[in-house]
C-alpha positions in Angstrom: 0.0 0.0 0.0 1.2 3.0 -1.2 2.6 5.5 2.0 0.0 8.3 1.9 -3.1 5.7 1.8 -1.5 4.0 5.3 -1.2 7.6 6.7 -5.0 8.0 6.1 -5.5 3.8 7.5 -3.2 4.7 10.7 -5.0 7.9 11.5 -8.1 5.8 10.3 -7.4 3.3 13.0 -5.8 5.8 15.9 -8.7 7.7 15.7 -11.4 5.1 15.3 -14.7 5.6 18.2 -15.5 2.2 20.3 -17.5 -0.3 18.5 -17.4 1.0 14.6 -16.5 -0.5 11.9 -13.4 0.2 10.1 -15.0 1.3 6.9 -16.9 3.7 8.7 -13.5 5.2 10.5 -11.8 4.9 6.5 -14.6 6.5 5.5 -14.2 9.7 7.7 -10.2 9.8 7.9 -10.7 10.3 4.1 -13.4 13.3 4.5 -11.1 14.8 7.0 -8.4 15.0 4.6 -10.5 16.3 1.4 -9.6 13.3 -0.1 -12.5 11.7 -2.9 -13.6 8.7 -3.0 -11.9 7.1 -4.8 -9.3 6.8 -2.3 -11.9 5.7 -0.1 -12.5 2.8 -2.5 -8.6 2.1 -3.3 -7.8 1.5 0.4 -10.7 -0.9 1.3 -10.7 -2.4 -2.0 -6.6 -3.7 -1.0 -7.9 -4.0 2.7 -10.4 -6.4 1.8 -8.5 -8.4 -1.3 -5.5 -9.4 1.3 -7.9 -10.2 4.1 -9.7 -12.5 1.6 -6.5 -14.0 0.9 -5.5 -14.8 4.0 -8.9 -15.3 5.2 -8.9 -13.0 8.2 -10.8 -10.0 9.0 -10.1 -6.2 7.2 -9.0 -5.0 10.9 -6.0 -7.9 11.3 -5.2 -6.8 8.1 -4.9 -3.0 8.9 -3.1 -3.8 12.2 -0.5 -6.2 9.9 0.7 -3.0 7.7 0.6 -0.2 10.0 3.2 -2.9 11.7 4.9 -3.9 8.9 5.0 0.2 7.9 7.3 0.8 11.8 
């Protein structure tokens, strides 16, 4: 994943309120940066092909590339 999509997953996930869904917390990183959608769309869309891979949920997979990113 390209560096400026994990900056909007990590602040995506450090900022993300009890109980919502990653998507939801992707989806608003995104706004706060006057990004468009379509990076919206590009960062789930890789979230979601790897965890289907692997067969593990989006949020292992967000936790595995912000770590992989220190």
């Amino acid at each position: 994943m390209e560096p400026a999509l994990l900056e909007v997953l990590r602040d995506a996930v450090r900022t993300r309120q009890r109980k919502e869904d990653l998507d939801r917390s992707v989806g608003r990183a995104v706004r706060r940066r006057e990004l468009d959608f379509q990076t919206y769309v590009e960062i789930m869309s890789e979230l979601r092909e790897i965890a289907k891979e692997d067969k593990v949920s989006i949020e292992a997979v967000a936790k595995r590339l912000l770590a992989e990113d220190e």
